[in-house]
TORMAR-958241 format. One line per 4 residues: number of its first residue (from 0); their letters; for each residue x, y, z of N, C-alpha, C. Coordinates in steps of 0.001 Angstrom, whole numbers. Each point is the difference from the previous one (the first is absolute). Example, Ala and Ser with C-alpha at 12.3 -4.5 7.8 and 13.67 -1.06 7.14 Angstrom:
! TORMAR-958241
0) AS) 13190:-5690:7800:-890:1190:0:900:1200:0 | -350:1050:-720:820:1190:60:-770:1090:730
! end
This chain:
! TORMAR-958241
0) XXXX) 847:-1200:0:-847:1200:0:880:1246:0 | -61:767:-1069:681:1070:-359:-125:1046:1396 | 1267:942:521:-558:739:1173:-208:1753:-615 | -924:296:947:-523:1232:-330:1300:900:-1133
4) XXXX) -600:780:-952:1158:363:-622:316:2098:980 | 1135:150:-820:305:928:272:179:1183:-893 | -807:352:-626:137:675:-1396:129:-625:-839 | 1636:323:-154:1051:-768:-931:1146:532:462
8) XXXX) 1022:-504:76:1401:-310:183:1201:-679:-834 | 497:761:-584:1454:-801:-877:651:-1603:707 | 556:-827:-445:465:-1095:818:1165:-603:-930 | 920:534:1161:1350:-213:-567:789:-1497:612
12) XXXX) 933:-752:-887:946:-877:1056:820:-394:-637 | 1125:-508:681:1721:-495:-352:-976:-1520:-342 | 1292:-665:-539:264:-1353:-354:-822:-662:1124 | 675:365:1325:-336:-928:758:-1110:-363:626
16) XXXX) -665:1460:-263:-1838:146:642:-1001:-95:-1258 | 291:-648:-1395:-926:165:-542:-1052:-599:44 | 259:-1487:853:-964:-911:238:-1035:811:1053 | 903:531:1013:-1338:798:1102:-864:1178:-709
20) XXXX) 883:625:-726:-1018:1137:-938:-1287:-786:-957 | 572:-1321:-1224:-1371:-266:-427:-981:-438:1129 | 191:-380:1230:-1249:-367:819:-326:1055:844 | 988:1233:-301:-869:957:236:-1230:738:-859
24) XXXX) 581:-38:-722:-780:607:-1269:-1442:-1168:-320 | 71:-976:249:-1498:-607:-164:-376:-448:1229 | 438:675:1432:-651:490:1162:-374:1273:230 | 180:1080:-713:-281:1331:516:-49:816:-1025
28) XXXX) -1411:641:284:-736:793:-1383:666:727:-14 | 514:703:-1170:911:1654:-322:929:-423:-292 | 809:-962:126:1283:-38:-107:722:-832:-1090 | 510:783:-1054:275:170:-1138:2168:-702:-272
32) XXXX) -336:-1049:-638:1228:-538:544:1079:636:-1847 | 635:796:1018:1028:344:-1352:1172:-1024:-302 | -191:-778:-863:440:-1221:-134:2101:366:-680 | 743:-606:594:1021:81:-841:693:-752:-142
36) XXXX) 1041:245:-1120:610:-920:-576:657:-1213:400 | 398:-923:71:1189:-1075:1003:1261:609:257 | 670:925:-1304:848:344:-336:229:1319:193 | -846:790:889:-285:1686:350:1022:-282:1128
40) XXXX) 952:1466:-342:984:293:1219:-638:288:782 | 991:307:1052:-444:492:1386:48:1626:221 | 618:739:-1441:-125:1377:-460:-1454:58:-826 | -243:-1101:-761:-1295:274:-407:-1559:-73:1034
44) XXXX) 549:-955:1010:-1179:518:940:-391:607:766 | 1697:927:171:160:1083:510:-849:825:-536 | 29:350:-1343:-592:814:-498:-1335:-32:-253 | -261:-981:255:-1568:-3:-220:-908:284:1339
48) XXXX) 1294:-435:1101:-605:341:1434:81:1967:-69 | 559:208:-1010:146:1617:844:-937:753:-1527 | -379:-801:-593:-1371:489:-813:-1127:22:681 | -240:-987:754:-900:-67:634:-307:1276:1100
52) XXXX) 1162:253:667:-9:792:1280:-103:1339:-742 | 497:197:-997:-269:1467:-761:-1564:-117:-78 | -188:-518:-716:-1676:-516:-424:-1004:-136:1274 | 646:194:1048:-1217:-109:1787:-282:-1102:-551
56) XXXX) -79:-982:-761:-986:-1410:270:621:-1117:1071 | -1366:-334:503:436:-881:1237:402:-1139:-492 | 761:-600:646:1380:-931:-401:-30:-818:1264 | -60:-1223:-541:220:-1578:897:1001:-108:-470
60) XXXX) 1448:-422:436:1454:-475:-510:204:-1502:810 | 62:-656:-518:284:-1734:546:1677:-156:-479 | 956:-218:1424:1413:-115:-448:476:199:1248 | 1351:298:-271:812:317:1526:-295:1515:310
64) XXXX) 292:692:1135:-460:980:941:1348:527:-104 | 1027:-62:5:1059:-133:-42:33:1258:-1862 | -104:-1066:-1077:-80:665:-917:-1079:1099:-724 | -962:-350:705:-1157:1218:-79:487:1045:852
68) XXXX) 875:-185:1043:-116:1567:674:1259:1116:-1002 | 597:-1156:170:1272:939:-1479:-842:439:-1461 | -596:-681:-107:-315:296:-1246:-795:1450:-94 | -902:-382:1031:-993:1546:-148:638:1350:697
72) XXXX) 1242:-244:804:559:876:540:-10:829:-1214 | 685:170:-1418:321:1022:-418:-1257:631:-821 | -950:-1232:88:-1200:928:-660:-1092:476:1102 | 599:664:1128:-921:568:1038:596:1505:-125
76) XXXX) 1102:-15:-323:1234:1356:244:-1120:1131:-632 | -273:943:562:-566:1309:-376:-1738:-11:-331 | -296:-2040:511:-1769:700:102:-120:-31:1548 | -1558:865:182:-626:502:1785:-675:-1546:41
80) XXXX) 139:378:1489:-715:-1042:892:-1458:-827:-1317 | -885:1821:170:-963:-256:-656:-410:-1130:-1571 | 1864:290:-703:-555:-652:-1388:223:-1705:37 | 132:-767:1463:885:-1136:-102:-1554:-613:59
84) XXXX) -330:-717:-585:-913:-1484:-389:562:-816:745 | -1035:-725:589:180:-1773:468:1238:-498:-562 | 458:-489:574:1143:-1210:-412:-116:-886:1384 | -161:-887:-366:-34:-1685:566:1267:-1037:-303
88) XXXX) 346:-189:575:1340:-1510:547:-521:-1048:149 | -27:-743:-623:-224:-1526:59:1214:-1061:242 | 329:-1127:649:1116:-277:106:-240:-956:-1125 | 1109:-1103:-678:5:-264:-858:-1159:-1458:9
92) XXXX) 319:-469:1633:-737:-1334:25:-1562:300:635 | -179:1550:-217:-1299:-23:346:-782:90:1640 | 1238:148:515:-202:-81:1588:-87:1231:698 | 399:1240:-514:-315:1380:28:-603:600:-762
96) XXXX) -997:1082:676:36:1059:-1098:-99:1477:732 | 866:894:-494:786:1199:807:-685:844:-807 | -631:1209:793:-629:1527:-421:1641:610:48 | 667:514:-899:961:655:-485:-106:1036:348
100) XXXX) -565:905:-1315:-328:1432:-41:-1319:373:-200 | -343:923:113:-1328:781:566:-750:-285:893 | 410:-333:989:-798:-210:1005:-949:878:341 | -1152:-377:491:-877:1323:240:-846:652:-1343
104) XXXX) 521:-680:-1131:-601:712:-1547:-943:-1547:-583 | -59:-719:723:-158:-1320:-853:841:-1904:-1 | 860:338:937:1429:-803:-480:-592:-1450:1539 | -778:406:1120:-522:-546:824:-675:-1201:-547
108) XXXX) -1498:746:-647:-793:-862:-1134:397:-934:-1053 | 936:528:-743:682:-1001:-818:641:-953:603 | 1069:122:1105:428:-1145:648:-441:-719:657 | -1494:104:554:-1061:-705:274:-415:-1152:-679
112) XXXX) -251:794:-1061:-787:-978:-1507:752:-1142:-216 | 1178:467:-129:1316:-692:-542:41:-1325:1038 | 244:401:1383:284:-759:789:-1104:-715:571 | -1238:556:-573:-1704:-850:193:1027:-1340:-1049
116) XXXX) -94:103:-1175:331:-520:-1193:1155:-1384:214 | 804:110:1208:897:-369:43:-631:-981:1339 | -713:344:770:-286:-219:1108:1265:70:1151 | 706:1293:-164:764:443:1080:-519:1449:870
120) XXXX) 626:248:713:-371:1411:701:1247:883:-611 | -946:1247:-158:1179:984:-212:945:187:414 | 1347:321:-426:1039:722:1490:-26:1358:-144 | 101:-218:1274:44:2059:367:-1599:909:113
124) XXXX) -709:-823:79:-1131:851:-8:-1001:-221:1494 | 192:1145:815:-915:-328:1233:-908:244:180 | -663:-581:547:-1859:-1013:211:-659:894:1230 | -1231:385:60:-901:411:877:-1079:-1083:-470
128) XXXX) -926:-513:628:-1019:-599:646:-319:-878:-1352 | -736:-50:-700:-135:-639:-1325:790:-271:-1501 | 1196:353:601:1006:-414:-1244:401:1366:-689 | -653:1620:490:-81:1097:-246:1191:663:-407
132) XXXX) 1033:354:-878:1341:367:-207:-20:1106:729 | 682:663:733:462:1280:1093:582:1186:-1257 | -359:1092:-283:471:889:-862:1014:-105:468 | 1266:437:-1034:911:145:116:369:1925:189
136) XXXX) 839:246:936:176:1660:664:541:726:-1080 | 124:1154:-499:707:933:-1051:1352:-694:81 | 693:398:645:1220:-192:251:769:-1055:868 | 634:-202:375:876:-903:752:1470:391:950
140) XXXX) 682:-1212:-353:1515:-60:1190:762:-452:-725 | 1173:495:-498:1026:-362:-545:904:285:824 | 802:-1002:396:1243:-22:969:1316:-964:-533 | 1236:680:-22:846:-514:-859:1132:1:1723
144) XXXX) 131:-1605:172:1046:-159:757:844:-845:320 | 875:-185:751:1341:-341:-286:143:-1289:1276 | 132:-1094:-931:-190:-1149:831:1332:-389:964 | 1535:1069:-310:1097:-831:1018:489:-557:-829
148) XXXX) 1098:-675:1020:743:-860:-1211:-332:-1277:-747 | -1367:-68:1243:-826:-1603:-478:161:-1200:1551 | 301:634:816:-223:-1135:829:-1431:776:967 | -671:-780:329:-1544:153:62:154:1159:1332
152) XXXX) 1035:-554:966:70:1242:1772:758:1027:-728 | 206:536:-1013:885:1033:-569:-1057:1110:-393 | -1411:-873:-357:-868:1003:-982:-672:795:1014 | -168:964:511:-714:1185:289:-1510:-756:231
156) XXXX) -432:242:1313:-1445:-232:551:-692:842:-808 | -195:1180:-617:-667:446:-138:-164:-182:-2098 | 1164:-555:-483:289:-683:-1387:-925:-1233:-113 | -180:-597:1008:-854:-1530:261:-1428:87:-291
160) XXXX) -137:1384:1490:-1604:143:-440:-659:589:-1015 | 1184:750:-991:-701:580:-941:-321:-1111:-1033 | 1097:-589:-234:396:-1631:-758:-1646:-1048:646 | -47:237:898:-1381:-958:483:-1179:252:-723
164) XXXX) -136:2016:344:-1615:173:-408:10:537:-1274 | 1190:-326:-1295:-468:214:-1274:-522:-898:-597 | -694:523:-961:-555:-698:-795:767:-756:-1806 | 802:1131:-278:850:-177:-998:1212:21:495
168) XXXX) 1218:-1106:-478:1374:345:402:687:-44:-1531 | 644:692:-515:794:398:-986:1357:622:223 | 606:-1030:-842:1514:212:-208:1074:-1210:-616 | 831:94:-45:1023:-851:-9:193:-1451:-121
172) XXXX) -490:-1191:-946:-628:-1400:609:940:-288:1645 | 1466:251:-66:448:-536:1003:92:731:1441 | -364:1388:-5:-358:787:1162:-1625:-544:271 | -656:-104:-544:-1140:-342:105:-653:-1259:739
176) XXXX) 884:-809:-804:396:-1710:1196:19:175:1265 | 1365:793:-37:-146:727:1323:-405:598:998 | -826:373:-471:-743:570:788:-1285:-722:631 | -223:-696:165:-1149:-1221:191:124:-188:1021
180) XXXX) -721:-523:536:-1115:-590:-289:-1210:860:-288 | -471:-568:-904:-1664:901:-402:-1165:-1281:-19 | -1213:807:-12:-1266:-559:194:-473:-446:-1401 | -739:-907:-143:-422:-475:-1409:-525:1502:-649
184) XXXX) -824:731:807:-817:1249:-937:726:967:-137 | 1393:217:429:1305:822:-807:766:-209:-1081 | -10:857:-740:-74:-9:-1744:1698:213:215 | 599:-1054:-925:1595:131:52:387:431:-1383
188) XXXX) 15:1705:-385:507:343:-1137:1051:115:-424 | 785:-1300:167:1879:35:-409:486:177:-819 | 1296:810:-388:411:-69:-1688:1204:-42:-144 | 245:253:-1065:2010:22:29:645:972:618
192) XXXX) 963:152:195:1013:1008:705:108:1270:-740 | -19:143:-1057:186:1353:-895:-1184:877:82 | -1121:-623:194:-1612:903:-267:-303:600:908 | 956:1071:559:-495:601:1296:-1057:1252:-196
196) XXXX) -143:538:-1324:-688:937:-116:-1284:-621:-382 | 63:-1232:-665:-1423:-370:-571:-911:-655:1691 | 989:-686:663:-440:-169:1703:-641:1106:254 | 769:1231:23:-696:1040:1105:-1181:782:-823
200) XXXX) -267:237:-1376:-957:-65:-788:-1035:-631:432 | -31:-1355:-15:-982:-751:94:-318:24:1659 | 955:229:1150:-768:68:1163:-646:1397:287 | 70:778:-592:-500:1259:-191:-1646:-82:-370
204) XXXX) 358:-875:-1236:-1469:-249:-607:-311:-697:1192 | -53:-1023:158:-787:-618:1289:-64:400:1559 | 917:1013:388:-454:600:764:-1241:961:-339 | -150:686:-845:-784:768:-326:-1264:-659:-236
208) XXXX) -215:-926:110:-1341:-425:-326:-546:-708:1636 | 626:-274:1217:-203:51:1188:601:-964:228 | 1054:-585:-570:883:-932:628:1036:386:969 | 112:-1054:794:1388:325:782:889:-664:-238
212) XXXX) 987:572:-829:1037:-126:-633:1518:-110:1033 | 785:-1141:39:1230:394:470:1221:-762:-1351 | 498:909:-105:1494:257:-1146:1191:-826:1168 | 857:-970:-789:654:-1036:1301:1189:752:-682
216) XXXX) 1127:-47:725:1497:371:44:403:-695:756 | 1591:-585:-219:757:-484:623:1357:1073:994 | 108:-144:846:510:1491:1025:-737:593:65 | 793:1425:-298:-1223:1044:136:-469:821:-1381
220) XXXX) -1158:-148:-164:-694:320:-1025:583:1456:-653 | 800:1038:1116:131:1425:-909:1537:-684:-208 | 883:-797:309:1522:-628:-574:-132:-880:-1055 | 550:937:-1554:-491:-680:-1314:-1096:-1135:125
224) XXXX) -1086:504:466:-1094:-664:-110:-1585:587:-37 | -387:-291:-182:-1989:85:-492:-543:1203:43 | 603:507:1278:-625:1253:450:400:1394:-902 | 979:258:-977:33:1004:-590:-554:-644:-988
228) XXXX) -27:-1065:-713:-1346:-489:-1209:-1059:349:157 | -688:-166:1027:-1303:250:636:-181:1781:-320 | 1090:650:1004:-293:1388:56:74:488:-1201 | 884:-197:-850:-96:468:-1191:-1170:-290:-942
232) XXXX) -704:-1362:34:-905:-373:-749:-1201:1691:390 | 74:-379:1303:-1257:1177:228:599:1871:-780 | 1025:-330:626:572:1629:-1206:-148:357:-1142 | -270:-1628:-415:0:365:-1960:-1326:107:-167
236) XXXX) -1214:-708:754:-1023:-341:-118:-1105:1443:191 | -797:-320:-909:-1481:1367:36:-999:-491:451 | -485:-1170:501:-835:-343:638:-440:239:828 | -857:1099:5:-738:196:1965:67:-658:726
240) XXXX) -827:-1514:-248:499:-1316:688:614:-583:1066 | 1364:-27:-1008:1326:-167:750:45:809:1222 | -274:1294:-542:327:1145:1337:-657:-520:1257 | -1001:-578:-305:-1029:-114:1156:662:-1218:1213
244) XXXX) 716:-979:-926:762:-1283:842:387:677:965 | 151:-674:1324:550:-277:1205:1342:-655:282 | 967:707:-1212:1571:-539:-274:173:342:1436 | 938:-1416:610:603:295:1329:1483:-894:-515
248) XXXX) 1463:440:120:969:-645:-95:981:-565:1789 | -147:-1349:-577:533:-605:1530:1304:-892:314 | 1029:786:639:1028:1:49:474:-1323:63 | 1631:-1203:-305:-179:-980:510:2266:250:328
252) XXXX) -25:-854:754:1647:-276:-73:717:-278:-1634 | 647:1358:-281:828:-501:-1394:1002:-811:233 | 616:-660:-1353:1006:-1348:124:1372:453:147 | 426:1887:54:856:161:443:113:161:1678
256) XXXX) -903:365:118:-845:-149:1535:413:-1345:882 | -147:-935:-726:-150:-1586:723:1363:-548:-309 | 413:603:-1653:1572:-864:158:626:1028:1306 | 51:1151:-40:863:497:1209:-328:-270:1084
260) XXXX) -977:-543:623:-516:-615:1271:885:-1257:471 | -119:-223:-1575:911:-1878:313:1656:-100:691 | 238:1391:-925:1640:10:78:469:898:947 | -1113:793:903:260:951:697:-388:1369:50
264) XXXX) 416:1015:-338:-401:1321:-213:1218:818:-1191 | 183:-719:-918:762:378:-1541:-883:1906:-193 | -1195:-162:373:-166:1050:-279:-571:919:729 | 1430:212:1150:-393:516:1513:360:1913:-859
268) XXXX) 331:323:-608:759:906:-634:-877:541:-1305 | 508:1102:-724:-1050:576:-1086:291:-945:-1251 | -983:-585:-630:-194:-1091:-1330:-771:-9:-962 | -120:-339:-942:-927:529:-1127:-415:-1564:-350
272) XXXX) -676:286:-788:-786:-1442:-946:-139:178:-1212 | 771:-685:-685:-77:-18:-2212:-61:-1455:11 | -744:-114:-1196:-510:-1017:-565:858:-444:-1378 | 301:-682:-263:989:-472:-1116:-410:-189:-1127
276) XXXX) -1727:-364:-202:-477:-340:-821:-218:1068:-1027 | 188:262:-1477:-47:817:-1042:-1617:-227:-721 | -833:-678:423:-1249:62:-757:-753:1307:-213 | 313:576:1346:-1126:1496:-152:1272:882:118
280) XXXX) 1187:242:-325:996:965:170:1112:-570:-780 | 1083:983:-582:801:-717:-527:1136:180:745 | 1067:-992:-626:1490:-326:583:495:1145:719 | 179:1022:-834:884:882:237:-433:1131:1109
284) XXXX) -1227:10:458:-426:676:642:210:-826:1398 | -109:-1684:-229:678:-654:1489:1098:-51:342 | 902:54:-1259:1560:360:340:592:1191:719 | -1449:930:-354:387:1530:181:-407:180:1564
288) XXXX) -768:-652:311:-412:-186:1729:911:-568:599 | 458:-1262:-274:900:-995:557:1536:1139:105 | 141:762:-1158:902:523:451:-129:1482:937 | -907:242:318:25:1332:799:-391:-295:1465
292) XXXX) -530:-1589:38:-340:-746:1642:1697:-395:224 | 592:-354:-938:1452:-795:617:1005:1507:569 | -518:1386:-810:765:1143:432:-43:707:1274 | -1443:-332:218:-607:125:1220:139:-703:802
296) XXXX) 873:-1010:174:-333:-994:1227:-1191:-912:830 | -766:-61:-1276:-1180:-902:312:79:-1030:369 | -91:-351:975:-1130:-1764:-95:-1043:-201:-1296 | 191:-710:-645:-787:-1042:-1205:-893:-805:-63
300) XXXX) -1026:416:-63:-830:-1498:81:-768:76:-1061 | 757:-1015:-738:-117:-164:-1434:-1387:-1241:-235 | -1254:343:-774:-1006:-772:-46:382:-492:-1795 | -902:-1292:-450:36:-480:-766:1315:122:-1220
304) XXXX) 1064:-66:780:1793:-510:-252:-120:-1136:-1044 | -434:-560:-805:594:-986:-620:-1367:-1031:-1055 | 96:99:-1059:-762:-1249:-469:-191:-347:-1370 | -385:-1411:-189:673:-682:-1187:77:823:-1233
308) XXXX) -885:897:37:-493:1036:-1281:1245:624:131 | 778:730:1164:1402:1161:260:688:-332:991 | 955:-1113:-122:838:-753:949:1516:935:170 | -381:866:-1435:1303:995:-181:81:1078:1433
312) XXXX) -1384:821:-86:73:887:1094:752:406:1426 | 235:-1297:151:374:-42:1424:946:117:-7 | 632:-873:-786:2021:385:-237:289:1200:-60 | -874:648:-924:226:1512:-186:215:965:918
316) XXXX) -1424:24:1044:-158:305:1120:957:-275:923 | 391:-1051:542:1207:-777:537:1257:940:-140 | 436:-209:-1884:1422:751:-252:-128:1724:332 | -1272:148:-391:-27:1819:549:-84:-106:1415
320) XXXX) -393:-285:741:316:108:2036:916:-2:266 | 1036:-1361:-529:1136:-466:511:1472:1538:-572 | -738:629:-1009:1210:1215:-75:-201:1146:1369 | -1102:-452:821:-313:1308:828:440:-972:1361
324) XXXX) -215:-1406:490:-456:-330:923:964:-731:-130 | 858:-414:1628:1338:-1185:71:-1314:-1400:-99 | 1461:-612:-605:-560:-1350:-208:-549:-1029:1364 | 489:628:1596:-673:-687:823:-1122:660:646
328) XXXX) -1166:1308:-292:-632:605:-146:-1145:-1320:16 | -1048:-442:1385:-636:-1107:102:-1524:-126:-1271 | -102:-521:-26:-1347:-524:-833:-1010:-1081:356 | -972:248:-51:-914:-964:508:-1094:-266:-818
332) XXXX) -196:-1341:-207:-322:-332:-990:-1489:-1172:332 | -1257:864:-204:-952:-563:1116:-850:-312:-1527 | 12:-1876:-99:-1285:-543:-515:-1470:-348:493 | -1225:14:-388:-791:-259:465:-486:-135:1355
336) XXXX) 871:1103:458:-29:222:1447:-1224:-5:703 | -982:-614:585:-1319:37:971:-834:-1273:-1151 | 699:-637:-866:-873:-1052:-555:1130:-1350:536 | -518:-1161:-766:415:-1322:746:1116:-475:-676
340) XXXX) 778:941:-859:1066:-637:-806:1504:1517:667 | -527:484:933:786:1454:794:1416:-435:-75 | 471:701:-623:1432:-156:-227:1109:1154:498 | 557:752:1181:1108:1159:-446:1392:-320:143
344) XXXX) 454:763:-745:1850:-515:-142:109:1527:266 | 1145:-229:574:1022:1655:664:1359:-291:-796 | 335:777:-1242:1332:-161:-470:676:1560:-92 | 520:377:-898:778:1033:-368:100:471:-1151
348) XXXX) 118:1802:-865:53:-319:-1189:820:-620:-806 | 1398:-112:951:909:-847:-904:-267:-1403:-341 | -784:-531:745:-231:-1608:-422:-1419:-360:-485 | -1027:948:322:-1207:-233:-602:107:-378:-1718
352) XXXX) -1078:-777:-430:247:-464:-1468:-1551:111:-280 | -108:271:-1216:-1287:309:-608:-1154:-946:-116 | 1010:-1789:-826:-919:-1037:921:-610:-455:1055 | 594:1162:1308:-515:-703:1467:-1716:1211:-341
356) XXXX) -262:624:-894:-1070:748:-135:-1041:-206:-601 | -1238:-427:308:-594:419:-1447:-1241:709:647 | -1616:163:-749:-878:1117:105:-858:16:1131 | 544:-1521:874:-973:-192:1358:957:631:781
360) XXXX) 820:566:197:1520:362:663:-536:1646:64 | 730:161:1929:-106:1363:-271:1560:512:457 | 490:856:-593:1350:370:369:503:1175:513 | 860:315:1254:321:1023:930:821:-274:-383
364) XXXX) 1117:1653:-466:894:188:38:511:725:1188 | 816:78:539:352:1158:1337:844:1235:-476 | -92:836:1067:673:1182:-306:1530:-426:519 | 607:1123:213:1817:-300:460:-238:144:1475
368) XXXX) -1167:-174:626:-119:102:1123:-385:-1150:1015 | -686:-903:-1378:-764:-1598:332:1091:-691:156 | -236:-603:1468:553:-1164:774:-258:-1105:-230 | 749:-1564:408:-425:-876:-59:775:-647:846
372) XXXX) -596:-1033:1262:751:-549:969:-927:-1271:151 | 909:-999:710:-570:-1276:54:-1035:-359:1087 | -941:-825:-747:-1146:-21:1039:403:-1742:1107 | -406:434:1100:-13:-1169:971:143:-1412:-321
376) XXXX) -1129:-202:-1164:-268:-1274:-998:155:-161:-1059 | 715:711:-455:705:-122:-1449:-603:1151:-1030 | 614:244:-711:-409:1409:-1394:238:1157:1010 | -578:830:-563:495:1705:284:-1219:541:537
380) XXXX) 587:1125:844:-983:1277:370:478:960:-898 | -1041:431:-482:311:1241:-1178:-654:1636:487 | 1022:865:243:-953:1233:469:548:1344:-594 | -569:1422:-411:384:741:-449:-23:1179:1620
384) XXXX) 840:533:213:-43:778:1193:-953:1254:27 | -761:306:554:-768:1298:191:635:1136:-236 | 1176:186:326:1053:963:-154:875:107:-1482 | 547:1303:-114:990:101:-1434:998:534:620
388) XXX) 1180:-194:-274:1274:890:130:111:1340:-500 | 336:1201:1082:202:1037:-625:1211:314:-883 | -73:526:-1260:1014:-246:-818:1265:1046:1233
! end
């Protein structure tokens, strides 16, 4: 028995949901199955997903959650709250079905139908007395914060409870892991590591429609992480909307933070933080830092040092210090520090080697002032003195 229809609605799906889409489509009136090829990329259904969203037509998508949230990220960029249509999530085996976008415009009802159709319950949609969907509020909570280095007594009481009472968590697949445990009716919007603007885009959009949104970071969210994506997303953005969110940013222990905890107080003294990585900046402008921190007498705490893509960097970095800094000048060299693989080594720049590095690694260099003396039980105490010598 066909279930009540819903207008009509577009009905989109990958390879893997096409079987749940045809039994959607001859369960539920309106819904119009745009059939495609075997052989249609995953750019071509891109594009047909962001015809649709131009077009306001309401849209059932059967596939991963995962690749629907990337996909529509760039076709949301520059429309209002107001022009976003229904979009519905179906999981591929039919065991979900997720109100996406527009909540509050329509997007409730459709995932109803859908999930009448399926004989599942919606996720994310809360119930008063007869099965009644709860409007969804203008606006919402977007909170972008910073989980630590990853060991669970590290994360901030007040990082937990925000992490408890959201409803959407977006970010990172492997910060995201992390951050767990979550409840079956929390929506896990994970993606690759590079999409930090299409992330804070899209939690924007869903804050704005009355979600409570939390943006995951690993440390602390404003140390090369989420939180200037986020802020900036709202800078570029004209959306009244947005304005209206309840952005709150929440602090967590950074990984230069926790490696210097391990080894002591390396950065008891004045220190800076550069990042090695050239994706959003180029070479010469890190060479040009690296060399005006080594003139200065900085402490170093060098983030994302090394990886298979630019194994060169570091040497580089390395040979420019070592003209400013003696070769027994301590270094500390803190892996995955607060997770279950915690690794730190205390060496020197003269003997450090570029292989003991790679992009899970965080690296302290010391000033001419950083000490290193032997600890009780073996390895080093590493400390930079509070004090400077008057020349």
């Amino acid at each position: 028995m066909a279930v009540q229809p819903f207008q009509s609605a577009r009905l989109l799906a990958e390879a893997s949901g096409r079987a749940v889409a045809e039994r959607l489509q001859s369960r539920v009136q309106g819904l119009t199955l745009n059939a495609s090829d075997p052989d249609e990329t995953a750019d071509g259904l891109a594009r047909r997903l962001h015809d649709t969203c131009r077009e306001r037509q309401p849209c059932v998508f059967v596939g991963s959650l995962e690749w629907l949230v990337l996909a529509l990220a760039p076709a949301l960029v520059g429309m209002d709250r107001d022009q976003l249509a229904p979009v519905v999530a179906v999981t591929p085996d039919g065991a979900a079905a997720i109100p996406l976008l527009g909540l509050g415009r329509g997007a409730e009802a459709l995932a109803r139908s859908v999930a009448d159709a399926l004989g599942v319950l919606p996720v994310g949609l809360a119930t008063e007395g007869l099965g009644t969907a709860v409007p969804a509020p203008r606006s919402g909570r977007l909170a972008v914060i910073g989980m630590g280095p990853g060991a669970a007594d590290l994360m901030a009481p007040a990082v937990r409870e925000e992490l408890d009472r959201a409803q959407d968590i977006v970010g990172y697949t492997t910060y995201v892991r992390m951050a767990g445990p979550f409840r079956p009716d929390q929506r896990l919007l994970d993606s690759d590591n590079r999409r930090e603007m299409d992330r804070a885009r899209l939690a924007f959009e869903l804050a704005a429609q009355g979600r409570h949104v939390v943006v995951v970071s690993s440390g602390d969210p404003g140390v090369f992480a989420m939180a200037a994506a986020v802020v900036e997303a709202l800078d570029q953005s004209d959306d009244p909307a947005w304005r209206e969110v309840d952005l709150a940013i929440l602090p967590g222990i950074s990984a230069a933070q926790a490696v210097a905890a391990r080894a002591g107080a390396p950065l008891g003294h004045d220190f800076c933080m550069l990042s090695l990585s050239d994706n959003l900046k180029p070479w010469s402008q890190i060479e040009r830092r690296l060399e005006h921190a080594a003139l200065a007498d900085l402490v170093i705490a060098l983030y994302n040092p090394s990886s298979k893509a630019r194994p060169w960097q570091l040497t580089q970095a390395l040979d420019l210090l070592r003209r400013h800094r003696a070769p027994s000048t301590p270094v500390v060299l803190g892996r995955d520090v607060g997770r279950p693989d915690e690794c730190v080594t205390v060496t020197t720049l003269g003997e450090v080697q570029p292989d003991q590095v790679d992009m899970r690694t965080l690296v302290i260099l010391g000033s001419s002032q950083t000490r290193q003396f032997p600890r009780r039980d073996g390895g080093a105490w590493v400390y930079t003195p509070r004090w400077y010598p008057t020349p």
